[in-house]
C-alpha positions in Angstrom: 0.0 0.0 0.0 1.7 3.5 -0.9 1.9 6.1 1.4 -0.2 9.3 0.8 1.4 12.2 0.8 0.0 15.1 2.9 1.5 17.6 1.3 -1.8 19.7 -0.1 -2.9 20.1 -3.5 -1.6 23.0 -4.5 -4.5 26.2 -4.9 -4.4 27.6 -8.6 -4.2 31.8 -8.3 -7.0 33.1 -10.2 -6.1 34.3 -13.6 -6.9 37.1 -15.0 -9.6 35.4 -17.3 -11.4 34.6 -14.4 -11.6 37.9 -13.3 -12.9 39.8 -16.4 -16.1 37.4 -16.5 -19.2 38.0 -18.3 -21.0 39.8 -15.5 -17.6 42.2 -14.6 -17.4 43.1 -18.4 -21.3 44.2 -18.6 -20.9 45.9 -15.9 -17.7 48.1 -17.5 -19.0 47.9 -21.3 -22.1 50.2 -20.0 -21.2 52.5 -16.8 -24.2 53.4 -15.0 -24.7 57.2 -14.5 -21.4 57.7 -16.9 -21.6 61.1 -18.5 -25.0 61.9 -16.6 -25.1 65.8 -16.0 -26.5 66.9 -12.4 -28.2 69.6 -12.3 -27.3 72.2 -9.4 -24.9 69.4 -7.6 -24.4 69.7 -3.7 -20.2 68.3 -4.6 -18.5 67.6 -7.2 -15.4 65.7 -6.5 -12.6 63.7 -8.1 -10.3 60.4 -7.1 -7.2 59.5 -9.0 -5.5 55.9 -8.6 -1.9 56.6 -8.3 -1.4 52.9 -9.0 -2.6 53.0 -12.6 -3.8 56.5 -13.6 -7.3 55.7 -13.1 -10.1 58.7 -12.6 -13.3 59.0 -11.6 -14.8 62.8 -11.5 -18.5 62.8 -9.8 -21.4 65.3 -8.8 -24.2 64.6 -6.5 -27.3 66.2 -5.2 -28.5 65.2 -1.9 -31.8 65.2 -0.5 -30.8 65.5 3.1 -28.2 62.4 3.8 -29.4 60.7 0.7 -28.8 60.5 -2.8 -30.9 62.5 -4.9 -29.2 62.6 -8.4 -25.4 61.5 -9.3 -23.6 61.5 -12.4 -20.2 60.2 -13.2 -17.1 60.6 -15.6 -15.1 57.0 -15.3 -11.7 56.4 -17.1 -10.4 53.2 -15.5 -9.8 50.1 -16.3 -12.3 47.1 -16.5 -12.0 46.4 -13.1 -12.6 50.3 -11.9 -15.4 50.5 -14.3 -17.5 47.5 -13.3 -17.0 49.2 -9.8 -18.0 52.4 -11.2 -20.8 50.9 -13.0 -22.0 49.2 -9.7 -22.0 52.4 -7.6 -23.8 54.2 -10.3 -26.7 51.7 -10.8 -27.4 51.6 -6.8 -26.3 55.4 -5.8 -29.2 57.2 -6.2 -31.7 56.6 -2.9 -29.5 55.6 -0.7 -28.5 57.4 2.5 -24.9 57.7 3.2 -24.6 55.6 5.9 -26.0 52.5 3.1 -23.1 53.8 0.8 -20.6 54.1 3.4 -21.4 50.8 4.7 -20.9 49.4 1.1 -17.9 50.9 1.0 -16.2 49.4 4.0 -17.8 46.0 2.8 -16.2 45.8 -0.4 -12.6 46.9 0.7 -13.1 43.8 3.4 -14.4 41.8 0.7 -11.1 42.5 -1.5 -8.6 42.8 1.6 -9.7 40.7 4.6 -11.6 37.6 3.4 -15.1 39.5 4.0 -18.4 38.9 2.5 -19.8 40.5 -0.6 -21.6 43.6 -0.9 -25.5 42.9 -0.8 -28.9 44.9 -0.6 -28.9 48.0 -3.5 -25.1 47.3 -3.7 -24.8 43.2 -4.9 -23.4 43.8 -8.1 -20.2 44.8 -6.9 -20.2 40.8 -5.8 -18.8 40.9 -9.1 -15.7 42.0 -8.3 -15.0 39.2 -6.0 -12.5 36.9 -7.9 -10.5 40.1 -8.2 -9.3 40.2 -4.5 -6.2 38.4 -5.5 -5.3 41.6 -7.6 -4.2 43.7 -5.2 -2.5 46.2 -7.6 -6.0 47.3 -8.5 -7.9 47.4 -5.3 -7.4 51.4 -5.4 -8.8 51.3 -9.0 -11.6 49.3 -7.4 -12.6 51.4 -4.6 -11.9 54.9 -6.4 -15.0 55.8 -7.0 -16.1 55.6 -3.1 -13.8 57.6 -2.5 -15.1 60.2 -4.5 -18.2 60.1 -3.0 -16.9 60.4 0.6 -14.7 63.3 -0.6 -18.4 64.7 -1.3 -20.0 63.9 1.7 -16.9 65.2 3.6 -16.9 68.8 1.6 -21.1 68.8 2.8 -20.8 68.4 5.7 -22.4 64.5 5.8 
């Protein structure tokens, strides 16, 4: 009888086909809110990933600590733009604690082994496989930063 080994199988790293699935590039192909105009915007503010050049330039109107109208200009890469895409399609109506809670879910998602975003903010589930990337979690969470550049500069 052979001895088994009890070394473990080895884990394959995702590749980067894996990451740009279908649902990730729908989500970049059409960015929801992208080159939507506010009118009379409470903030407009801007993040820039240092890491790859990525920007994300946003206004909002708020409705007293929610979302009443955002727009967004993304120039990312697929990954920042799925993200983009996400935020834009669930945005509008939610208060910013919701958005602020999204935001700390996804960066646990990518950096601490956390859950996926759910409620208005699922689709960035999305961007799970990418966690191994870390090169563009910046790109990923860039455009929550922009929004709590906004709610910083109003006072929320």
């Amino acid at each position: 009888m052979a001895a088994q080994s009890s070394t473990p199988a080895p884990t394959l790293a995702p590749t980067l086909d894996s990451v740009y699935q279908d649902r990730l590039l729908d989500l970049a192909d059409t960015i929801a809110r992208d080159g939507h105009v506010v009118a009379a915007p409470d903030a407009e503010t801007s993040a820039v990933s240092r890491a790859c050049g990525s920007r994300v330039a946003i206004q909002v109107r708020f409705d007293g600590d929610t979302v009443a109208d955002y727009g967004q200009r993304v120039e990312a890469c697929a990954l920042g733009s799925a993200a983009a895409s996400a935020v834009g399609g669930a945005v509008v109506g939610a208060s910013v604690a919701e958005v602020r809670a999204a935001a700390i879910t996804l960066e646990a998602m990518l950096k601490r082994d956390g859950p996926a975003p759910d409620g208005r903010f699922e689709a960035l589930s999305a961007l799970l496989p990418a966690k191994a990337f870390t090169n563009r979690h910046a790109s990923i969470l860039l455009t929550f930063r922009a929004l709590e550049k906004a709610f910083k500069a109003t006072g929320r």
